[in-house]
C-alpha positions as CSV (number, residue, x, y, z in Angstrom):
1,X,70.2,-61.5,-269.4
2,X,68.4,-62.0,-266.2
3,X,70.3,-61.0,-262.8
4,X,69.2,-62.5,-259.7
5,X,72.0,-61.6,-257.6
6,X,71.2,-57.8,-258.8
7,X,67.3,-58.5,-257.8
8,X,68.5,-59.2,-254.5
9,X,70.8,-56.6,-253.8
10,X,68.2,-54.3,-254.8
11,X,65.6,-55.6,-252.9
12,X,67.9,-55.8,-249.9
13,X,68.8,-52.2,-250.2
14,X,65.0,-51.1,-250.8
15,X,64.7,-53.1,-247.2
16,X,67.5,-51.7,-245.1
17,X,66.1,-48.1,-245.9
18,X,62.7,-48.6,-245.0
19,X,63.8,-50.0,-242.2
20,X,66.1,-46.9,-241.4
21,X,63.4,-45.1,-242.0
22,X,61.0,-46.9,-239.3
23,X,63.3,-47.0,-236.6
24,X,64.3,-43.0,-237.1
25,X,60.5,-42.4,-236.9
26,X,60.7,-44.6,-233.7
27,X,63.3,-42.5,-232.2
28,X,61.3,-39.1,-233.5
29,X,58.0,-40.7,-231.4
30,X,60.1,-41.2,-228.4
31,X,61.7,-38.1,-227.9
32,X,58.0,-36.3,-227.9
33,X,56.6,-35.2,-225.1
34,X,53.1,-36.0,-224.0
35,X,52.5,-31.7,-224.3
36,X,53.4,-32.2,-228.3
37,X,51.4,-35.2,-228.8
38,X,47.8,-33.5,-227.1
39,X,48.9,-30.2,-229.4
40,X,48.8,-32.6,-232.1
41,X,45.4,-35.3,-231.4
42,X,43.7,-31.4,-230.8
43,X,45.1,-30.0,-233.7
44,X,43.5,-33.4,-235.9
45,X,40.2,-33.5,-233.5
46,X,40.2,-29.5,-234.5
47,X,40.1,-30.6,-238.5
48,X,37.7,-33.1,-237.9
49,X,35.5,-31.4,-236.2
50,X,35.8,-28.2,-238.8
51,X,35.2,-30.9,-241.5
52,X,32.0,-32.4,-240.0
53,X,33.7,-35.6,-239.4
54,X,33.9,-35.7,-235.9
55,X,31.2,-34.4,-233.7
56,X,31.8,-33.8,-229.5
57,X,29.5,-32.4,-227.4
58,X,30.5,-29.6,-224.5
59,X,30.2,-31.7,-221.7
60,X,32.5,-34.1,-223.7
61,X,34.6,-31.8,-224.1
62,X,35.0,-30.5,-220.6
63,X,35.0,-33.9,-219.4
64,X,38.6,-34.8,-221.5
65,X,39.6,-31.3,-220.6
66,X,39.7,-32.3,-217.1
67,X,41.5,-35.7,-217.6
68,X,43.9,-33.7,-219.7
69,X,44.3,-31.2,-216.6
70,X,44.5,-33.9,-214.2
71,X,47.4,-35.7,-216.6
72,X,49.1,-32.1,-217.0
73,X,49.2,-31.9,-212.9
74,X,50.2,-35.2,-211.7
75,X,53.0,-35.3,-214.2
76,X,54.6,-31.4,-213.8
């Protein structure tokens, strides 16, 4: 026999954890410094680049190199 109330419940539950989940992600996000999030975007533009997806030249790359430097600076 068909159980609505049971559907719900369940469907509910399946909600309030995902929901847990989005919010603990929030909190993980938060608490990162900006130091962790450039070790991580390099670490992905690394792979990329070693994979052939994602091509920068030099003077690219000096040119975010010095933002990043002049970010590091103002906010040490």
């Amino acid at each position: 026999m068909y159980n609505a109330n049971m559907d719900k419940n369940v469907l509910q539950t399946y909600r309030q954890h995902w929901q847990a989940v989005e919010e603990m992600e929030k909190q993980e996000a938060s608490n990162e410094n900006i130091e962790t999030r450039w070790q991580q975007l390099n670490t992905l533009a690394g792979l990329a680049r070693a994979l052939g997806i994602f091509q920068v030249d030099d003077y690219e790359d000096d040119e975010v190199r010095s933002r990043w430097n002049r970010l590091r600076a103002a906010y040490q």
